[in-house]
N, C-alpha and C positions, 0 to 999 in steps of 0.2 A: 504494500500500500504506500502511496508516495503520498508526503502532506506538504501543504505549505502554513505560513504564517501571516498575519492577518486579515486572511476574510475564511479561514477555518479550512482551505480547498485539500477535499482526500481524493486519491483516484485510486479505483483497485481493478483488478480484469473477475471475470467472474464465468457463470453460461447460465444460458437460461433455454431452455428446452431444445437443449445440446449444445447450442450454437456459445460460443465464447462471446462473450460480450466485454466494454469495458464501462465501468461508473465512475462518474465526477460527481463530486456535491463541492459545494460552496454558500459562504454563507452572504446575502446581500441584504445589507441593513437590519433587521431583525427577525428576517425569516432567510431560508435554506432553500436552494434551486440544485439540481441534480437533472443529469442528462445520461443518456445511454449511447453508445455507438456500438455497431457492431463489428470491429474489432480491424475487419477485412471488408471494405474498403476502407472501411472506420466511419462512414456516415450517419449520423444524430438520427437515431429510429426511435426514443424516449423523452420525456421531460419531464419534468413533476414539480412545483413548489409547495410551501407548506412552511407553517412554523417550526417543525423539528426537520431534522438530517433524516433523521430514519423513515420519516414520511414522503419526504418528498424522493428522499428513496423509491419506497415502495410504487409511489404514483409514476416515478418515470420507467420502471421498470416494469409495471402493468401496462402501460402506454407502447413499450417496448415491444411486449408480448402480443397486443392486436395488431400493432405493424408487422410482425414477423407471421403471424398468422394473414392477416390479408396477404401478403407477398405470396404467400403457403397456397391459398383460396387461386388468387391469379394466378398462380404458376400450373394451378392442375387447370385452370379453365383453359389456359393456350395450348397445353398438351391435345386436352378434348375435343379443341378446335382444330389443331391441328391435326388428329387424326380423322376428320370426316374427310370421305370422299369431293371431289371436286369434281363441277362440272354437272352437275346435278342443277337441273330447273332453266341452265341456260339453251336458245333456241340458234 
């Protein structure tokens, strides 16, 4: 876990339903924001604020989790699509 000093900032890597991910929290003014990335590319797929760390935690990493799940959803729908047939209905 890497911290810093004065505005609280911890990062640690973690996974979350398999995939590695990595978390930031930080504190701004007198509440805590926390961001997710997912590791490889490393793109923001989380967010969360709240008055505690551990909260805003938890909300970027829930927020994480329906990103990685829609991604999951479109990924089978393009498969589906791409296995129909073509050529079908045109004249």
């Amino acid at each position: 876990m890497t911290q810093g000093a004065g505005n609280e900032y911890e990062k640690r890597t973690d996974t979350l339903d398999g995939q590695p991910i990595g978390v930031e929290s930080y504190k701004v003014g007198s509440r805590y924001s926390a961001r997710v990335d997912n590791v490889d590319p490393g793109a923001v797929i989380g967010r969360g604020q709240a008055a505690s760390r551990l909260e805003a935690e938890r909300l970027a990493i829930e927020n994480a989790r329906h990103t990685l799940r829609l991604r999951d959803a479109a990924l089978a729908m393009r498969r589906s699509a791409d296995s129909l047939p073509t050529g079908r209905g045109t004249k």
